[in-house]
Structures are given as C-alpha cells and as structure tokens.
C-alpha positions as CSV (number, residue, x, y, z in Angstrom):
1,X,11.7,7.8,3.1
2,X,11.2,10.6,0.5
3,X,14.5,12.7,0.3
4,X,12.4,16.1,0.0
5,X,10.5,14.4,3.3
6,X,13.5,13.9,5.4
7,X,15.2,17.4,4.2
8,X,12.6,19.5,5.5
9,X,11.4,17.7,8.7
10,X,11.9,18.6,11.9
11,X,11.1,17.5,15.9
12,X,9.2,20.8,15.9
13,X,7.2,19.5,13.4
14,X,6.1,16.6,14.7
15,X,5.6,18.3,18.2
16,X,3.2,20.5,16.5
17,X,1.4,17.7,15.0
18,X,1.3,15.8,17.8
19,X,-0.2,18.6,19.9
20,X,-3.0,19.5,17.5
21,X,-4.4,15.6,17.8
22,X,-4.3,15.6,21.5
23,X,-1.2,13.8,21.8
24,X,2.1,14.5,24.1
25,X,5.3,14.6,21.8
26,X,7.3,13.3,24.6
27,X,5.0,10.0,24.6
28,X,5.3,9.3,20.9
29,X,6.7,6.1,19.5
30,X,8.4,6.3,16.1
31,X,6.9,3.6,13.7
32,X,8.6,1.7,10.6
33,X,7.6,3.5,8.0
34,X,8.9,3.6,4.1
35,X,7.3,6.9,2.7
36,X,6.3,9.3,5.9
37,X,7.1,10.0,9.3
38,X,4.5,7.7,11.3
39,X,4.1,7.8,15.2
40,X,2.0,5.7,17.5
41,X,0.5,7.2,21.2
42,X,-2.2,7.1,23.0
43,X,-4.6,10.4,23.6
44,X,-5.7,11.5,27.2
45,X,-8.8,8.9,26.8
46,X,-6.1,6.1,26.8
47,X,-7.3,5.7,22.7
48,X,-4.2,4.3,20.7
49,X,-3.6,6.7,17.5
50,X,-1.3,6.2,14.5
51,X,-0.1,10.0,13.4
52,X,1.3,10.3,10.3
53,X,3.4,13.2,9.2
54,X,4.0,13.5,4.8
55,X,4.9,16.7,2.8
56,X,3.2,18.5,0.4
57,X,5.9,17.8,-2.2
58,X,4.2,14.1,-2.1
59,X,0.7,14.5,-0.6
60,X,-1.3,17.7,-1.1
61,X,-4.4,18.2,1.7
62,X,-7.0,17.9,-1.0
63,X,-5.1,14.7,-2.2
64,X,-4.9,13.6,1.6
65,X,-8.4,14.0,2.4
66,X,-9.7,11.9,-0.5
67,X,-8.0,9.3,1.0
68,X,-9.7,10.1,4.3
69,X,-12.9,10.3,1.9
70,X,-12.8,6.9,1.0
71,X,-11.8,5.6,4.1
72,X,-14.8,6.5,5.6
73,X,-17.0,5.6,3.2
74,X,-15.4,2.3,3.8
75,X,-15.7,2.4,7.7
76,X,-19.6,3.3,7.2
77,X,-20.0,-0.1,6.0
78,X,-18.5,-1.5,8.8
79,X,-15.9,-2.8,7.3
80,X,-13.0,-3.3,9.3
81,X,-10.7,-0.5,9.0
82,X,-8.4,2.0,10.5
83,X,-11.2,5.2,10.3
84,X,-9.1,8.5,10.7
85,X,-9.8,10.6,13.7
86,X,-10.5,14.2,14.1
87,X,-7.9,17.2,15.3
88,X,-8.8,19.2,18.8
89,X,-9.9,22.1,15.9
90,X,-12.3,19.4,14.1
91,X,-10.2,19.0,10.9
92,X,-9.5,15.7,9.5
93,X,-6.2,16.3,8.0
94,X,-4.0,19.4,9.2
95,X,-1.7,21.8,7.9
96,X,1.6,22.7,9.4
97,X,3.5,25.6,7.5
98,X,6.9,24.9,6.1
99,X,9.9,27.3,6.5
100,X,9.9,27.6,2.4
101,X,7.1,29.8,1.2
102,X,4.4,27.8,-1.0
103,X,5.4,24.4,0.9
104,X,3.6,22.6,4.0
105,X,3.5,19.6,5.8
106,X,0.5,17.2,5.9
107,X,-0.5,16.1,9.6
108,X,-3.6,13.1,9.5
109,X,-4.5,10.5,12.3
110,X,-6.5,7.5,12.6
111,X,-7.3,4.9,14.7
112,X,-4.9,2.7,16.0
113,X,-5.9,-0.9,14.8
114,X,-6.1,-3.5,16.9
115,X,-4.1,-6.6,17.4
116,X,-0.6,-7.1,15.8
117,X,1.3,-7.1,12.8
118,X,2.4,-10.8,11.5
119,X,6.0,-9.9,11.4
120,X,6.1,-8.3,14.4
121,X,4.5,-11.8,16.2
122,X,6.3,-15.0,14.6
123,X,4.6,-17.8,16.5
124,X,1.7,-15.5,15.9
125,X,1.7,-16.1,12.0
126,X,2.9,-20.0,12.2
127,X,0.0,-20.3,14.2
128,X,-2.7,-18.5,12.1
129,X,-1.4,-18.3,8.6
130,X,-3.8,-20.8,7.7
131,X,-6.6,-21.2,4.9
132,X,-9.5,-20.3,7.6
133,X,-7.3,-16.7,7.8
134,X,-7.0,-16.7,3.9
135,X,-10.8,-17.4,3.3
136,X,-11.0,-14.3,6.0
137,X,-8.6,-12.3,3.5
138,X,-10.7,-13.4,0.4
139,X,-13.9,-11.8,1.7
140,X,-12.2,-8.6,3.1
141,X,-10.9,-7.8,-0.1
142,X,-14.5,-8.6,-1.9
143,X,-15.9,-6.4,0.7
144,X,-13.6,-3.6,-0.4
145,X,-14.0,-4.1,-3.7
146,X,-18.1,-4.1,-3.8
147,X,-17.6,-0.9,-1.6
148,X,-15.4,1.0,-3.7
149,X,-17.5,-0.1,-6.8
150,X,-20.4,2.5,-5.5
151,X,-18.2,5.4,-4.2
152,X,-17.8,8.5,-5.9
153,X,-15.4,11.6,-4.9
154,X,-17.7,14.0,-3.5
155,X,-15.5,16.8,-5.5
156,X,-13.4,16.6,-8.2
157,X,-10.6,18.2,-5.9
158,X,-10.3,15.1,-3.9
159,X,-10.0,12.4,-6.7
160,X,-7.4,9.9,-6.6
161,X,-4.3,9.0,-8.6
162,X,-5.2,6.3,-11.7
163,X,-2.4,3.4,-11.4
164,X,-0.2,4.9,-13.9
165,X,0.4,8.6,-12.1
166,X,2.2,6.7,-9.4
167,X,5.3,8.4,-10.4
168,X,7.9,5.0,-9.8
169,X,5.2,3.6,-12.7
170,X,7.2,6.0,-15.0
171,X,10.6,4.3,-14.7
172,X,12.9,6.5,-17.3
173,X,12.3,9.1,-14.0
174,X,14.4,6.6,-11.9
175,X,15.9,3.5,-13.7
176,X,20.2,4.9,-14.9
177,X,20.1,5.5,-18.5
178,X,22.2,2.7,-19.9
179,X,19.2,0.2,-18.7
180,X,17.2,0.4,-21.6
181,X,16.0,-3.0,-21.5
182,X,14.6,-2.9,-17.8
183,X,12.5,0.2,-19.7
184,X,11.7,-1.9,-23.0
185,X,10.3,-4.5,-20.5
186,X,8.7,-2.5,-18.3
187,X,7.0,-0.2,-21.0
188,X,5.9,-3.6,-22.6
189,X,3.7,-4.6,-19.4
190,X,2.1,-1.6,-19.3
191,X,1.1,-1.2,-22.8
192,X,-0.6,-4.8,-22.4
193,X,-2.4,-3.3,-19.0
194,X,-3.7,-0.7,-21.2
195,X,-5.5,-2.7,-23.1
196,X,-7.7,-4.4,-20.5
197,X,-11.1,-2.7,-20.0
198,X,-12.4,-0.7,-17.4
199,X,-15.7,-1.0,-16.4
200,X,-17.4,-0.1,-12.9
201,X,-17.0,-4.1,-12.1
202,X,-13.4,-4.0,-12.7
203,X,-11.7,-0.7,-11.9
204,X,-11.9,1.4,-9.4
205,X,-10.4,3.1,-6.2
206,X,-8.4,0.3,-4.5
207,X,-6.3,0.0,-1.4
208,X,-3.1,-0.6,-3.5
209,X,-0.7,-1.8,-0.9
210,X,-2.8,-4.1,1.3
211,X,0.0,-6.5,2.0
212,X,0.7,-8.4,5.2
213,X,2.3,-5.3,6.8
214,X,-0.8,-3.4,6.5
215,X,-3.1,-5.4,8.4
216,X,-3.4,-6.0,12.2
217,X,-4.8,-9.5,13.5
218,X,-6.5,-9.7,17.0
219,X,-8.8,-12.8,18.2
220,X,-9.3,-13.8,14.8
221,X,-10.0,-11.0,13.0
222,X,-8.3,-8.7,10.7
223,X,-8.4,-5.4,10.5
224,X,-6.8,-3.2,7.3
225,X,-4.9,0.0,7.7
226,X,-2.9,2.7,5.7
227,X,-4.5,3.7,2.8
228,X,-2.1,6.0,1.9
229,X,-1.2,4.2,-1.3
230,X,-5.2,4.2,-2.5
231,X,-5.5,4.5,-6.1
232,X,-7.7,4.1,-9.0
233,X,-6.9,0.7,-10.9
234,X,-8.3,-2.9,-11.5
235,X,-9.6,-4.6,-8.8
236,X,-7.5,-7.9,-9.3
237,X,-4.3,-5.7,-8.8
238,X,-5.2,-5.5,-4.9
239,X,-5.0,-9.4,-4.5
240,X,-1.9,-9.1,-7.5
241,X,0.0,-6.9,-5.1
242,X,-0.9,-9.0,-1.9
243,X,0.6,-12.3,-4.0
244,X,3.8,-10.1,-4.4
245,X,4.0,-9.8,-1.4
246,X,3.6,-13.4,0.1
247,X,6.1,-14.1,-2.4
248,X,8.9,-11.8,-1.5
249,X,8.6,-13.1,2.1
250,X,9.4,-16.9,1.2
251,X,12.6,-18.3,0.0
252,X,13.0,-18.3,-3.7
253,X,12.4,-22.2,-4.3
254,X,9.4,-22.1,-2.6
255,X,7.6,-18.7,-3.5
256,X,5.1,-20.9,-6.1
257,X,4.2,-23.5,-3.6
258,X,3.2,-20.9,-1.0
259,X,1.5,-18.3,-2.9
260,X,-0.8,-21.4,-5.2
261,X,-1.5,-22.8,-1.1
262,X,-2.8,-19.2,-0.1
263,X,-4.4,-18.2,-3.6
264,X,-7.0,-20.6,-3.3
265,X,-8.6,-20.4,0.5
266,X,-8.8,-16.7,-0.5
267,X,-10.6,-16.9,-3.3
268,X,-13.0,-19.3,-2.5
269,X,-13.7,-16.5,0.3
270,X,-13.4,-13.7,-2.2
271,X,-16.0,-15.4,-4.4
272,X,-18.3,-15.8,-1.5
273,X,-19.0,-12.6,-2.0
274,X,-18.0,-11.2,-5.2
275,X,-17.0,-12.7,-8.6
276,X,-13.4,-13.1,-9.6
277,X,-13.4,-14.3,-13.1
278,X,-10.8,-16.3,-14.3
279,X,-10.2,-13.9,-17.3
280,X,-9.1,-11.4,-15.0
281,X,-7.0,-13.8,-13.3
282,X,-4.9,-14.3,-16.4
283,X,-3.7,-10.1,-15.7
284,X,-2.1,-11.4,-12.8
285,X,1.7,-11.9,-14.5
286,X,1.5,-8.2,-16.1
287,X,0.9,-6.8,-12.7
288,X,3.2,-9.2,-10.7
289,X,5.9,-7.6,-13.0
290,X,4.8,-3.9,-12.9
291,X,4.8,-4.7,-9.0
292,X,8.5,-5.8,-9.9
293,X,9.7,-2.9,-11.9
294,X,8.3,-0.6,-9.2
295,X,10.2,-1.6,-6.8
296,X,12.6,-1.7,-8.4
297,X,12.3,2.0,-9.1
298,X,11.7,2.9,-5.4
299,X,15.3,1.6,-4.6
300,X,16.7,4.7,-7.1
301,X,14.7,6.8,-5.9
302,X,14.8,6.1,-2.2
303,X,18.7,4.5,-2.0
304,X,21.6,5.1,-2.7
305,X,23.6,2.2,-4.8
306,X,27.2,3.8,-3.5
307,X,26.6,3.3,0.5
308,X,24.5,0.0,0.3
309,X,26.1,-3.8,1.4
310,X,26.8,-5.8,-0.7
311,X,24.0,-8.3,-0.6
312,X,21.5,-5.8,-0.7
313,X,23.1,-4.4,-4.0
314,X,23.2,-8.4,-5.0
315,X,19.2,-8.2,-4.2
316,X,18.3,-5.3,-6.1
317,X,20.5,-6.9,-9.4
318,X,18.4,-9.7,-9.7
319,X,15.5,-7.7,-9.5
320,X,17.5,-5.9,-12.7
321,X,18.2,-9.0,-14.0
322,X,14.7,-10.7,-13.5
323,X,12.9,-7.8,-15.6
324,X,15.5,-7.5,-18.0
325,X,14.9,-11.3,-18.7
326,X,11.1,-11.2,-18.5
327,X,11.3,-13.8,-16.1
328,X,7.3,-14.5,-14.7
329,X,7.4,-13.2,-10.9
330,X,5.5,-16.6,-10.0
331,X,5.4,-20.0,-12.3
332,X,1.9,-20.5,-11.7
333,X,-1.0,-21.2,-14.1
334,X,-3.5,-18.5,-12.2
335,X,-6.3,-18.9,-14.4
336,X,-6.6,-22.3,-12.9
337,X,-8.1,-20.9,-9.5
C-alpha cells in the first residue's frame, strides 16, 4: 500500500465514501489490494460494487477520471469490462477532503465483475487454464488494443501517464545507492525501448496490469477489471506484462515451458483479430526486464527490508541478482510465435 495512503486514511473515510455510492459501511468487505484501499458490497438493488478509495498524492480526480474516460469508451464497445458506476450526486469519481489543506482523497466505483478470480478458485484454474481460455485471452486483448487505437482524451486534463512517468520506471528514486549496476542495467532496457517507434498501430493507452488477478471468469467468459494502472505505451507490453505474470506463478524450472504453452493459443486468438507482428515480438525480453526492475522497485518503495522474513528477503535478492546479471526473464525465442 502507498505509505502517504495508509498515513492519512481513516474508517471515516471510507464510511463517507461508502455512503456517497449508496453503500452501508457496516456491509463492506475489505479486498486484497497493493496500491489503494478497495471494498466490495452490494447497493440496496442487491448490485455488487467494487469501491476503491486512493489519495491525491497518487491519483488526482482529473487523472482518475481519464481512467474512467477510457473505460467507457471501452465498455461502449461491449467489450467485457468492469464499467464504473455513478455516485447518489451523479459524479463518476468523488472527492473527499483531507484533514491537510491542498490534499484529498479519491472515491470511484464500478461494477463488480462477475465470476471469480483464478487464485481465489484452484480447481477452478486446473480445470479451465486451457488453450480454448488462452485463444479467449488472445482476442480480448486485440479487442482492447483495436479500441484504444481510436480513442482520444476528450481534454488534455485527463490524459494519461506515457510508460516511463510511472515513477518505480525511474529506479535511482528507490533502488539503495550502492546498486549501481541494477541502475546501469535497468537504464540500459530503457534506452533500447526508446528506440522502438510509436505509431497509432503500436502505442497507445493500454491496460498495463491485465494479469491473472485482474480478470474475473464465469461460464466461460472473462471479464477484465482495474484499470487503475492504464497507461500510454506499446501495445505488446500488455501481453509482455501478462507473460510476467504467468511466469512468476510457476516454479522456476518450469516458467519457459508454461508461458511458450499459453503464448501460442493466445495469439493465434489475438491474431484473429488484430496483427501481432513478430518484430514486435522480439521487444518482449526488454519489457520482461523493465517488468523485473519494477518490481523490484515497488518492494523499496512499498517494504521495508529490516522487518521482512527471511525468504522473502531471499526472493527479492534474486530479483537483485537476476538484473544485475542481465539474466533474460524467460529463455524463449518469442519471435518464433
């Protein structure tokens, strides 16, 4: 959670939130979240709502509501989303005053989406996580992508972050001084992203985080969510970060064998519907490993090295280790797909 997040919030605060999207603070259930408060309830229709509580240290309401923006220009394509849902007062994303002048918190809601989380339903995943679900996966994304390719900000107020204003991008803000090589290596990946072009095919406002936690499955069907994360940056980092993903949840030895089995259902689905060059495929490695060092900057910013366990501190060192080394995220040859 974001320490200037957890400083300033209080139950009031959610209460107030809750209230002003219809919902009772007494019925609220606290969600896992990593970088707001997030509840789940249902309204006095019996509708289930996510509410999601950030700070405007981290999200401002002009910089919220272009994410709400998008996300509807999304949903009117009936693609299958989380839309966000209005306040009692009509307002899409609300403000709720902080006790330090200058400084407020940022209430939105949306739709609860339906069916389950993977991870929260085991036999669930050994069940579906097969190539009919991946092909599903491939053609989401496309959808996304061809979507986002023809939206516009309808002010300049509510424009997204580009890639590299996510502020963990900028490790010398979080990585200790004496690990210079970690920002050698990391500064070396993005020059070479820098260099790739950006055209209206190939960049634009993505999802950024669309990973298996971020997506509910119900009767065959997935349905994306949290959008929080949305950001302005090559397509092929939305499936790059998804691979990350799918790797970080398998064992080590077998983190190549499981991502090459899912990359290619979904992109025979992807290209169903939109082209994935195999050009672009060869960016993959650079943004596995800017996926890496970003992480790897969220645990200093968000933890504290002196009160974790030992084999989370173990974790996070090979992380250190890994980008310090160069070592490739994945051994895999993606411009073979």
């Amino acid at each position: 959670m974001h320490p200037e997040l957890v400083r300033r919030f209080h139950e009031p605060i959610r209460d107030e939130a809750a209230r002003r999207y219809g919902l009772s603070p007494e019925q609220l259930t606290e969600l896992a979240a990593f970088e707001n408060f997030v509840y789940e309830a249902e309204n006095d229709d019996g509708e289930g709502l996510i509410l999601r509580i950030s700070h405007s240290t981290r999200r401002t309401i002009d910089y919220t509501l272009g994410e709400v923006e998008f996300v509807r220009y999304l949903a009117a394509a009936r693609i299958p989303i989380a839309s966000p849902v209005l306040s009692d007062s009509g307002q899409f994303v609300e403000r709720i005053e902080d006790r330090e002048p200058g400084s407020y918190f940022v209430a939105t809601a949306f739709e609860r989406a339906p069916g389950i989380v993977f991870d929260d339903a085991p036999p669930l995943k050994e069940r579906y996580w097969q190539p009919p679900l991946f092909r599903d996966m491939g053609r989401l994304f496309a959808r996304l992508h061809n979507r986002a390719q023809t939206y516009a900000p309808s002010s300049p107020r509510l424009k997204r972050q580009e890639w590299h204003e996510y502020d963990v991008v900028d490790i010398d803000r979080f990585a200790p001084p004496e690990e210079k090589l970690v920002r050698e290596r990391t500064a070396a990946i993005i020059a070479r992203l820098n260099q790739l072009p950006r055209t209206p095919e190939s960049y634009g406002l993505i999802h950024a985080d669309l990973h298996m936690h971020n997506f509910c499955f119900a009767e065959g069907k997935i349905t994306a969510f949290d959008f929080d994360n949305c950001e302005y940056a090559w397509f092929v980092k939305d499936i790059a970060v998804l691979l990350f993903y799918i790797a970080r949840g398998e064992a080590r030895e077998a983190r190549d064998e499981a991502v090459a089995a899912f990359l290619g259902p979904f992109l025979e689905g992807y290209r169903e519907l939109r082209r994935m060059d195999r050009e672009w495929l060869a960016a993959v490695p650079d943004l596995l490993a800017l996926q890496r060092s970003m992480n790897y900057a969220l645990f200093h910013q968000y933890r504290d090295p002196a009160v974790l366990d030992e084999s989370t501190l173990d974790r996070w060192g090979r992380f250190r280790r890994d980008i310090e080394a160069d070592t490739p995220v994945l051994q895999i040859d993606f411009t073979s797909f």
